[in-house]
C-alpha positions in Angstrom: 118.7 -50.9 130.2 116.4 -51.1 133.1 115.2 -53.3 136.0 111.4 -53.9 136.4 110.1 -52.9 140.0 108.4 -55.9 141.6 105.1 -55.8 143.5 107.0 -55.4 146.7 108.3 -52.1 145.9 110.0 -50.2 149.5 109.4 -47.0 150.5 111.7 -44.1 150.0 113.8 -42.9 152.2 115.2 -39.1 151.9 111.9 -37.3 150.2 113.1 -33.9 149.2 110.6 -31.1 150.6 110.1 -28.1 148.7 110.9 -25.4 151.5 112.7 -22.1 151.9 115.8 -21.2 149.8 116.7 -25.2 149.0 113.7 -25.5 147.3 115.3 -26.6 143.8 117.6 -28.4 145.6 116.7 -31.8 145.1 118.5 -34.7 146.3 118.8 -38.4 146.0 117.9 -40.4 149.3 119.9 -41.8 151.6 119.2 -45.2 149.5 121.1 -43.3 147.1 118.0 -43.3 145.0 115.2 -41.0 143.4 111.6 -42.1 142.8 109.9 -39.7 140.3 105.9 -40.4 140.5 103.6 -39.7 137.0 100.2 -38.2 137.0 99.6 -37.9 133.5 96.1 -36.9 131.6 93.5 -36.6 134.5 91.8 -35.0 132.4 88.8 -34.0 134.5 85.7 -31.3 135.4 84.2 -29.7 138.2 82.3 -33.2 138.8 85.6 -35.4 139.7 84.5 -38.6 140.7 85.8 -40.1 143.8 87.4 -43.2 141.8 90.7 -40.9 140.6 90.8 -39.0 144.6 90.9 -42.5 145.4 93.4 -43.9 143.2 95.6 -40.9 143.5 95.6 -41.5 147.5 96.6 -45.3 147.4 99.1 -44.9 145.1 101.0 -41.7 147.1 100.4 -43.6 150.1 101.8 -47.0 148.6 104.7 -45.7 146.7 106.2 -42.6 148.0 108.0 -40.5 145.5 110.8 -37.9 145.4 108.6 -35.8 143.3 105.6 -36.0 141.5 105.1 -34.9 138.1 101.9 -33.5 136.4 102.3 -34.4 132.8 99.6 -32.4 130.9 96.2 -32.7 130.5 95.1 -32.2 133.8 92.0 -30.5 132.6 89.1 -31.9 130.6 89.3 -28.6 128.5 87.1 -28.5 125.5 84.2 -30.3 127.7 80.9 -28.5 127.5 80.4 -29.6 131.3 83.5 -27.3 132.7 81.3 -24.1 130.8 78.2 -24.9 132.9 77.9 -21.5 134.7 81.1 -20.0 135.9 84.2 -21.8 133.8 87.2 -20.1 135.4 85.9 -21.2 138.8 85.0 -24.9 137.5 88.5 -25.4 136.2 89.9 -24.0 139.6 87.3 -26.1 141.7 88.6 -29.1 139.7 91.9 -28.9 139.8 92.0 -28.3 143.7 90.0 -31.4 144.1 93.1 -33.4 141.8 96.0 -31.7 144.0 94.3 -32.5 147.1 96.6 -36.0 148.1 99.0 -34.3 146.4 98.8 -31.6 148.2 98.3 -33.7 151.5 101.8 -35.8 151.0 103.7 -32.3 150.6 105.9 -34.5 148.2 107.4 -31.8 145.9 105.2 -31.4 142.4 105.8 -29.7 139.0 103.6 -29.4 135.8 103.9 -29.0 132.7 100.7 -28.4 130.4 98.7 -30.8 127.8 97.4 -29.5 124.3 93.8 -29.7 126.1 94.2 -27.4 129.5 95.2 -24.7 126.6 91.1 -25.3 125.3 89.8 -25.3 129.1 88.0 -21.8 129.8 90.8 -20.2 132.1 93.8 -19.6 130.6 97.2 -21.3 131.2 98.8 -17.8 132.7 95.5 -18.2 135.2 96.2 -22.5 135.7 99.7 -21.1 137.0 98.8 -18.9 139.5 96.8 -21.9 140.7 99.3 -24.5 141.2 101.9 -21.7 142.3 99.6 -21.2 145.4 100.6 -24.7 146.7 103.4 -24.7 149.2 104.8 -27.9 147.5 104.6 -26.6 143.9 108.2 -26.9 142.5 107.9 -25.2 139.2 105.1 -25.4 136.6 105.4 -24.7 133.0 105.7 -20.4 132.3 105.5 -19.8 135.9 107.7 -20.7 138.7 111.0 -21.3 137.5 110.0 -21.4 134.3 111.6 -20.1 131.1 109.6 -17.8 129.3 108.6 -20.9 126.5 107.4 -22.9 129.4 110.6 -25.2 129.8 112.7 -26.0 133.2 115.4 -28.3 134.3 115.8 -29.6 137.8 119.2 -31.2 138.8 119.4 -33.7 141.2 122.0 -34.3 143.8 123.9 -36.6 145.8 123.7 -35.5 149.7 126.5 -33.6 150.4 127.5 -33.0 146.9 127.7 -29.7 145.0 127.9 -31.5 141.9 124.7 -33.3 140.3 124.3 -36.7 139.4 121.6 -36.3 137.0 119.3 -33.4 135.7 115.2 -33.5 134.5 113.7 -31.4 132.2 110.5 -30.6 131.2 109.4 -29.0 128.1 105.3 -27.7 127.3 104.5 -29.1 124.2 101.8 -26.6 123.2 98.6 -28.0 121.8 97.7 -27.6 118.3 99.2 -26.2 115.2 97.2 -24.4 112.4 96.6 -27.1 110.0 94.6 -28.9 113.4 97.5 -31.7 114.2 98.9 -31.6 117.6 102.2 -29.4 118.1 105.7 -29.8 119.6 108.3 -28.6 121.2 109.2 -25.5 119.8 112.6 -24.5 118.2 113.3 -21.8 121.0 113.0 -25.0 124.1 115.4 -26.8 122.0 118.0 -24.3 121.8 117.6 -23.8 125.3 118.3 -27.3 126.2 121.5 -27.4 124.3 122.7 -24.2 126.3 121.7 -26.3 129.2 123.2 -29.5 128.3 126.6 -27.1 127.4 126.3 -25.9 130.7 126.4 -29.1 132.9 128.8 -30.6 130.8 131.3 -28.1 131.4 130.5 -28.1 134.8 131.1 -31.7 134.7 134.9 -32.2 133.5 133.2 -31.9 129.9 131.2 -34.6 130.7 127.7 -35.5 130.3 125.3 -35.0 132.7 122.7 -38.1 132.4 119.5 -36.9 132.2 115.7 -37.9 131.4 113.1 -35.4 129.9 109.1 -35.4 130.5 106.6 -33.4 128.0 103.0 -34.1 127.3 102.8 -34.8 123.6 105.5 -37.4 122.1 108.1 -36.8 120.2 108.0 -37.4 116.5 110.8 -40.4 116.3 108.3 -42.6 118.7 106.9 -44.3 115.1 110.5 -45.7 115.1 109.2 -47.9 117.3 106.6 -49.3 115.7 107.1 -51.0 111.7 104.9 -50.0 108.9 102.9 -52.1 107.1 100.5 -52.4 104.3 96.9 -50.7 105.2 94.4 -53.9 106.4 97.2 -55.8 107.9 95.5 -57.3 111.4 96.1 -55.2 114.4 97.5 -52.1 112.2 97.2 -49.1 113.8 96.5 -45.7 111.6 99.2 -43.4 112.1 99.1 -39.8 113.6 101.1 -37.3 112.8 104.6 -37.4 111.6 103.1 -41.1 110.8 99.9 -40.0 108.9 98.7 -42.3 106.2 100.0 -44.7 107.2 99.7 -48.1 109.1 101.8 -49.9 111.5 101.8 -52.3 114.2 104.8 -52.5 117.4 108.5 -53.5 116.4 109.2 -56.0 119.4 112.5 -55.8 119.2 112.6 -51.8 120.0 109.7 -52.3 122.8 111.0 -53.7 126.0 107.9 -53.3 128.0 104.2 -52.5 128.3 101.7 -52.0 125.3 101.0 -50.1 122.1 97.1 -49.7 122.5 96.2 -47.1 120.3 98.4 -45.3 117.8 101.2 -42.9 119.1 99.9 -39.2 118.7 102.9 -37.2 117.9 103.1 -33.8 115.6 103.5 -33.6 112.3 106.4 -31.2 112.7 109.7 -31.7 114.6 111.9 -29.3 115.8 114.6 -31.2 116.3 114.2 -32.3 120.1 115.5 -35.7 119.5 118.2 -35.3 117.1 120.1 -32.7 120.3 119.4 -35.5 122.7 121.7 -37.4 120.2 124.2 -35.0 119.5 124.2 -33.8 123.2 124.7 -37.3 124.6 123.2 -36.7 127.4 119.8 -37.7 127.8 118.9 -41.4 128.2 115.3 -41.4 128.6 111.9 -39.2 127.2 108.6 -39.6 128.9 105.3 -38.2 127.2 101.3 -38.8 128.4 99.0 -38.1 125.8 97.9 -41.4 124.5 95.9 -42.6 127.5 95.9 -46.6 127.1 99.6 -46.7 125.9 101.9 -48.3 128.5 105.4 -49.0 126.7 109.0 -48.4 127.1 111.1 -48.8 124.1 114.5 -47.8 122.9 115.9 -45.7 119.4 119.6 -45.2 119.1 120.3 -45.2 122.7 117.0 -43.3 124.3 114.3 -44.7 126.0 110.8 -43.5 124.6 108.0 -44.0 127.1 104.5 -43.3 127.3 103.0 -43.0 130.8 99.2 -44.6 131.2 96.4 -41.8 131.5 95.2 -41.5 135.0 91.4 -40.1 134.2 88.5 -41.7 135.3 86.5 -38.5 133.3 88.1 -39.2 130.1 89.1 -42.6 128.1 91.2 -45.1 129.6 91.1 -49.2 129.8 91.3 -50.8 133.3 94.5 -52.9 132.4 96.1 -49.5 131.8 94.8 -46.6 133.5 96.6 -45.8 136.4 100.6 -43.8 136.9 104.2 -45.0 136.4 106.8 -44.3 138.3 110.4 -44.2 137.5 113.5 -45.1 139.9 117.0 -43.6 140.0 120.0 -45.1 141.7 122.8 -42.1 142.2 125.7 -44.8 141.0 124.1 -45.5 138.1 121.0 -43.1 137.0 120.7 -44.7 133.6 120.4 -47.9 134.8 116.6 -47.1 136.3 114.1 -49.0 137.5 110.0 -48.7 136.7 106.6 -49.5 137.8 103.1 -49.1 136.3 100.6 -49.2 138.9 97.3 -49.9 138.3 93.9 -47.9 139.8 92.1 -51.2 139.9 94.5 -52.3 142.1 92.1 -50.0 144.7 89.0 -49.7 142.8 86.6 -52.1 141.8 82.9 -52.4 140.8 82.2 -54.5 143.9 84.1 -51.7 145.9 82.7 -49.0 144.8 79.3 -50.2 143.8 78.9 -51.3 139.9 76.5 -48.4 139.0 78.4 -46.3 140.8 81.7 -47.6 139.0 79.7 -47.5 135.3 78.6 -44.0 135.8 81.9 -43.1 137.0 84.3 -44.6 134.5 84.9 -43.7 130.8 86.1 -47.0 129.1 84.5 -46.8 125.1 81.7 -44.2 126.4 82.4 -40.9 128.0 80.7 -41.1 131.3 78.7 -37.6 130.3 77.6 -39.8 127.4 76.1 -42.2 129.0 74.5 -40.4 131.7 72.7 -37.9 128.6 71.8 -41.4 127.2 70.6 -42.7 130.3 68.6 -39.0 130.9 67.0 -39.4 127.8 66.0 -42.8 128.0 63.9 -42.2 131.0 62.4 -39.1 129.1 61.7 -41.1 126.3 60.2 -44.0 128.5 58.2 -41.4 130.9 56.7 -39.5 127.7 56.0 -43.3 125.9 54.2 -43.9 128.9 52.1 -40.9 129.1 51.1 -41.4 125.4 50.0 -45.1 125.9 47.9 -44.5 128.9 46.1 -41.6 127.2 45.6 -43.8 124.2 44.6 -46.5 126.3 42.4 -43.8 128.1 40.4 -42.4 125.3 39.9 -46.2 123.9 38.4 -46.8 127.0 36.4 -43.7 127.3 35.3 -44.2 123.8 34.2 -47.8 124.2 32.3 -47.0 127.4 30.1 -44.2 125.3 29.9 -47.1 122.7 29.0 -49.2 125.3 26.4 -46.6 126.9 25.1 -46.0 123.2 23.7 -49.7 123.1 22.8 -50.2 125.9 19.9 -46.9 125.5 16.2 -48.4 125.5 14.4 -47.4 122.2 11.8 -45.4 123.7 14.9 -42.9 124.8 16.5 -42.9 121.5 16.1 -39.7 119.5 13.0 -40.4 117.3 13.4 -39.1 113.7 11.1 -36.3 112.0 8.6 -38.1 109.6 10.1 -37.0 105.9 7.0 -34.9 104.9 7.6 -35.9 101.0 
């Protein structure tokens, strides 16, 4: 299973740069072991707050990784605010501000895309030319060593070895599918990864090569970790998905760690992702962002299924959740991992940021455009309430001073009325 990485994590030794021809070449440390770091959902605009700069710095800084993975989502895309003026250069100007401690630890990154950077106003062709302009950019989804469905596979050695101890792939996961539910892995990926998974394992004395895979949206077979029950049964979550209508709550047997906070968001259609990891034997572990406060690990038939926490400030999170995970691999034994969820409120706080500050700049149950629209129009509404008391009050006091005036007029200077001549 795994082991649970205290609070007194080490550094890494053996960080594997992305430069010249060894590029892909990754390998484990000379700790024998591989850290893989998980930025998932940032979800932002051109007006990043300096809460998720901050928390992305702390945690690079804190907990080096081998490589760190951008797991979808990084862009808030259907937002109104990334359209304000010129959209292709907002989605650029925000997604330079995310990469920037990434950019700074020249750890080795890749990406793969969420079902929402496909609604931002730049395409995802455009998004790759982006992150394909950073030195340390390892391969990104239909760019740099990329299939053309958006899939890649990075193998990770042993020093001094030619053959690899383990391999990670990464599959896009598309975004929606006609009838509006979220899409999947398509067909073509999967038959890729078999020729793959073929591939090492007769390079391997027709072994399997262990291996973990990362995509944004879950895989269907994630509801096997949770158990239905009736609809109105306390703490039921409504299904999504492959699970739609119905209701279920977390099997506790099947989840080893973290939490099932909002219901897993899957596709309805499956494409049979899962059922090669099965028949290929080789993959021990799936990791998918996507459902922002969801923090758990759990096991069906054999392969770990776990959701990494969203790390947006912009978007919806919870602070007992939002933050990255990181997952540790020893070269002896890569299925026996270790992992860590690291929390951003481990660095920021209302009382060290400021607690305005930290309101306006954190989405918790109210999108922080929300409430600053809310807070806009309340101080409309309050300047133009106050501009129509005070001229009421105005023209009540205007008209009770010519009342006043009125009676106070002697007699003799009152207009005198014509005698009626009947």
């Amino acid at each position: 299973m795994i082991l649970m990485l205290g609070v007194c994590l080490l550094p890494l030794s053996g960080v594997a740069h992305a430069e010249g021809n060894d590029a892909l070449r990754l390998n484990f440390g000379d700790d024998g072991r591989f850290t893989v770091l998980i930025l998932s959902d940032l979800q932002d605009t051109q007006f990043t707050t300096e809460l998720v700069v901050s928390g992305e710095t702390h945690v690079l800084q804190d907990y080096p990784a081998d490589l760190i993975v951008l797991l979808g989502d990084q862009l808030e895309g259907p937002s109104p605010v990334l359209r304000l003026g010129d959209g292709a250069k907002n989605c650029e100007d925000t997604l330079r501000t995310l990469l920037a401690p990434v950019e700074a630890t020249g750890i080795p990154f890749v990406v793969v895309f969420g079902n929402h950077d496909y609604e931002a106003p730049i395409s995802i062709r455009e998004q790759v030319k982006i992150f394909e302009s950073y030195d340390n950019c390892l391969a990104v989804s239909f760019g740099k060593n990329s299939t053309e469905d958006g899939a890649f596979v990075l193998p990770i050695y042993p020093k001094g070895s030619e053959l690899p101890a383990m391999a990670l792939y990464f599959f896009d996961s598309g975004s929606y599918l006609a009838n509006g539910d979220y899409d999947t892995v398509s067909a073509e990926q999967v038959a890729w990864y078999n020729e793959q998974s073929a591939a090492f394992r007769a390079a391997n004395d027709n072994r399997a090569l262990p291996s973990a895979a990362f995509c944004h949206i879950p895989v269907p077979e994630v509801y096997q970790l949770l158990t239905e029950v009736p609809k109105g049964t306390k703490g039921a979550l409504k299904g999504v998905g492959v699970g739609k209508g119905k209701y279920y709550v977390p099997n506790e047997t099947a989840i080893f760690t973290g939490e099932v906070n909002e219901a897993p968001c899957p596709s309805s259609e499956n494409n049979g992702l899962f059922d090669a990891y099965l028949a290929n034997g080789d993959m021990f572990l799936t990791v998918n962002g996507h459902d922002h406060i969801n923090s758990f690990i759990g096991s069906v038939e054999g392969v770990d299924i776990a959701n990494a926490p969203g790390s947006s400030y912009t978007s919806y999170g919870a602070e007992d959740t939002r933050g990255v995970r990181l997952f540790r691999f020893s070269e002896h034994n890569v299925r026996d991992y270790e992992t860590l969820h690291v929390l951003y409120s481990d660095y920021n706080t209302p009382q060290s940021y400021g607690p305005i500050r930290y309101y306006f700049s954190t989405t918790d149950g109210i999108y922080n455009a929300i409430k600053i629209a809310l807070c806009i129009l309340v101080v409309v509404a309050a300047i133009v309430t106050t501009i129509i008391v005070l001229s009421v009050k105005a023209k009540k006091r205007k008209a009770a001073a010519l009342a006043a005036a009125q009676e106070s007029t002697p007699d003799a200077a009152k207009p005198v009325e014509p005698n009626d001549p009947k």
